[in-house]
N, C-alpha and C positions, 0 to 999 in steps of 0.2 A: 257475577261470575257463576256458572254452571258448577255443578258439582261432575259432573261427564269431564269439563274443561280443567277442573281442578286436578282430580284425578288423573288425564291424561297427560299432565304435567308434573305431579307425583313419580307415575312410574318412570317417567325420563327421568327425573332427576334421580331416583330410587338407583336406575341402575349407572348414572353417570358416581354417584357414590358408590358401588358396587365396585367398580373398573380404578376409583381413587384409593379405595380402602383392602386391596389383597391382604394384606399382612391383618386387616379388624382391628388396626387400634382405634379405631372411634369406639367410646367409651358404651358397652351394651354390645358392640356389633358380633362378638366373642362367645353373647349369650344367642341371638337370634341369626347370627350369619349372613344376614340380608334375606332369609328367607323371607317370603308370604306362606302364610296356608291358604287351601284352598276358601273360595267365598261359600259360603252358605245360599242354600236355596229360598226360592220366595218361601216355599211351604216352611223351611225352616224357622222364618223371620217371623212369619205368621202364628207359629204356634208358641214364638216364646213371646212374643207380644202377645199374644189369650191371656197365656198364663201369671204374665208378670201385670195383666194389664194396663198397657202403655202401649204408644207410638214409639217405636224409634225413635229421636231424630233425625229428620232427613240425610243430614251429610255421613255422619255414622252407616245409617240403612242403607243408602249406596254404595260406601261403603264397604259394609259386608254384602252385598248382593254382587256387585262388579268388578271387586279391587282383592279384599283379603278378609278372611278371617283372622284377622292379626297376625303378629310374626313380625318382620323388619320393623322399626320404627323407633320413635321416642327412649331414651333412658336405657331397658335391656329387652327393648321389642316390647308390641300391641297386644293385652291380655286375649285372648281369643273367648267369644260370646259362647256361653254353652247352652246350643240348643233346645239341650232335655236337659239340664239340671234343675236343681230346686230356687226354685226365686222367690219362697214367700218369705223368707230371711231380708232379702235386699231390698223392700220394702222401695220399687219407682217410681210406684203408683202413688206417694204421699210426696207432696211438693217439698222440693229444698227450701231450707228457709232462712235463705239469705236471698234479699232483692235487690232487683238493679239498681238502686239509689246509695245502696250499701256498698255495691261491687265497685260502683265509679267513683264514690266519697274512698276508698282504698286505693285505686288506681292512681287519685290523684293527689297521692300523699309522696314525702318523700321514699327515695328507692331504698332504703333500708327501713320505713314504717311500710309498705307495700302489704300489709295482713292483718289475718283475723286473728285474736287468739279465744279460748275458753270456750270453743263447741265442743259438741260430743263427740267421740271418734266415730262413731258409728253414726252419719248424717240421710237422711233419709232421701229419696229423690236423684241418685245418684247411681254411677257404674264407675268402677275403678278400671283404669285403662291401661296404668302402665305401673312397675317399680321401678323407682331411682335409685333403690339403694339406702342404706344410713338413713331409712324410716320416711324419703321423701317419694312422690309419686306422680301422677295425672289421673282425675277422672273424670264424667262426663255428666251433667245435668241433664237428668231427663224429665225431671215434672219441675211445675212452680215456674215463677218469671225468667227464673235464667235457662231456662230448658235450653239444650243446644251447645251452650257453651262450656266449654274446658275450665276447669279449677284445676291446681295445687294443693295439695299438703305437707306439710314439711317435719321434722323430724322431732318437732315441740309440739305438735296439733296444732299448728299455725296453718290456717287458710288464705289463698289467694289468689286471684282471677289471671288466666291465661290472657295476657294484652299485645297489639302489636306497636310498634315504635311510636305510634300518635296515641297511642293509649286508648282503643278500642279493644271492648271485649272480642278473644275469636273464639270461630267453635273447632267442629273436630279436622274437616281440612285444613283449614289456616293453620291450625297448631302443628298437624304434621308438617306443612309446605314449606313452616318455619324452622321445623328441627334440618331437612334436608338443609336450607336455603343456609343456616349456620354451618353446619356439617363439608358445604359444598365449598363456602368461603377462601379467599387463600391462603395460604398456612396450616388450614383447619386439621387437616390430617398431614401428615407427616409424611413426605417423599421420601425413597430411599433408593 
């Protein structure tokens, strides 16, 4: 799957949720309104990847180059990337350190053992993407084996890998395509 393909099937469903949810009772939608911001430019992407030095991950980087600089999405909306802030704090360039042998021995446990517990809060390798609220979140892998991929943490410092129904790690489209594709379900939001 394209990430172009992916996305252009994002915003359809973005705004078929848009046209289901007037009143914003999906849970977050109250905070970000279905807004997008605007996407940032190449030169932008390029100067925070200098500084933080790192790669984006691809699906992220597109992303922000062709979709949004966060706004609607996941929990209470997509943290938005700051261009010119300070990034020698967020430490991306040092791999996360938990690997994919770790991430699937998780996945493949039962759904209430589904995590990590006893990391640091502050994990290295990583971007925070979204709050859930009650101390739970999303963020994104960007150095080390799992680069790419969406993580959890939850509201005990409990970690654990964003998966879909066969139990495959996803990254950052899949995770959103998945919040829509719940979102869109029927019943999901409330008629009136």
């Amino acid at each position: 799957m394209s990430a172009h393909a992916a996305l252009a099937r994002i915003a359809d469903k973005l705004a078929a949720l848009r046209r289901a949810d007037p009143r914003l009772e999906v849970y977050g939608a109250s905070s970000h309104r279905y807004h997008l911001n605007p996407p940032l430019s190449e030169r932008e992407v390029l100067a925070f990847e200098e500084r933080a030095r790192v790669t984006i991950p691809e699906e992220y980087r597109v992303y922000l180059l062709e979709f949004a600089n966060g706004g609607a999405g996941p929990d209470n909306g997509v943290f938005p990337l700051d261009p010119s802030g300070d990034v020698a704090a967020s430490r991306l360039d040092e791999p996360f350190p938990i690997p994919t042998d770790l991430a699937r021995q998780v996945i493949s446990r039962p759904q209430r053992q589904r995590f990590l517990e006893g990391l640091a809060e502050d994990l290295p390798g990583c971007l925070d993407l979204t709050d859930g609220g009650c101390g739970i979140g999303a963020f994104l892998v960007f150095s080390g084996e799992q680069r790419g991929i969406v993580w959890y943490w939850g509201a005990h410092n409990e970690l654990y890998p964003a998966a879909n129904d066969t139990g495959e790690q996803i990254g950052f489209l899949a995770w959103y395509e998945e919040w829509l594709d719940r979102r869109l379900a029927p019943g999901a939001v409330r008629r009136c």
